[in-house]
N, C-alpha and C positions, 0 to 999 in steps of 0.2 A: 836396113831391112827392106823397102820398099823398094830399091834396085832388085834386090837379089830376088824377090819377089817376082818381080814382073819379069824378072830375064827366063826364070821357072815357067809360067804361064803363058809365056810367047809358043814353048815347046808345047803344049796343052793342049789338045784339040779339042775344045769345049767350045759351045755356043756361044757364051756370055761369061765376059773375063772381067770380073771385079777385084776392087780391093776395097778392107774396110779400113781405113786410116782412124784406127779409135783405141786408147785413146790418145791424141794426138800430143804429144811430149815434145815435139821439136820440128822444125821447116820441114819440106818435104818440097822440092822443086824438080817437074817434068822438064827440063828442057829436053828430052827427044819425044816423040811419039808413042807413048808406053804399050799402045795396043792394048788400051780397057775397052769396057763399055759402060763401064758404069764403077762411080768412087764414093764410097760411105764416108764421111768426114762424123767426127764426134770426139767431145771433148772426157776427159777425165772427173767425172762428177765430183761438186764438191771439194778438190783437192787444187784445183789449177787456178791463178786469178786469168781473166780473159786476156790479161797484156801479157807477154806479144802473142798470145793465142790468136787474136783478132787479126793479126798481120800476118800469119801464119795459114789461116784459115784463108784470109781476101786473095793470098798468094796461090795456094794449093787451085782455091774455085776459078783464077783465073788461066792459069794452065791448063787445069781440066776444060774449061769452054776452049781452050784456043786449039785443041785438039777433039776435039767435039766428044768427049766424055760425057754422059749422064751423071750428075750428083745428087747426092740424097745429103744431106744435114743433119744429124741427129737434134733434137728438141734438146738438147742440155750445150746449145752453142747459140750463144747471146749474137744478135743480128743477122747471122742466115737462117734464111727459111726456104730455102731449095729443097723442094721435094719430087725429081722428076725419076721417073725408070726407065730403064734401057730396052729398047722397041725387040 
């Protein structure tokens, strides 16, 4: 879903192109350029244990910086605490 996502929003003319990746069920890897500005990451309360949510999550926020993404964390994701917005 998150391809087909952003290939939608590429078309988009909007200011600020987010996704909210929540709740996060399975990997999600940018290798191109996605054209965000900003990615909501958040887990599944309650229902998920953090493993491999946590490798899931380390992989996602690292994509997102290497294409200079804004992330936000939702507070129900054990060890990240990113909370920045998109300028």
């Amino acid at each position: 879903m998150f391809d087909v996502t952003v290939r939608h929003l590429k078309e988009v003319g909007v200011g600020t192109k987010f996704v909210s990746a929540e709740p996060l069920l399975g990997p999600i890897r940018m290798e191109e350029d996605p054209g965000l500005d900003w990615l909501i990451i958040g887990a599944q309360t309650g229902r998920r244990p953090m493993q491999p949510l946590n490798t899931w999550v380390d992989d996602l926020v690292a994509d997102a910086q290497c294409w200079g993404i804004k992330i936000f964390c939702k507070g129900n994701l054990e060890g990240c605490s990113i909370r920045e917005w998109p300028a």
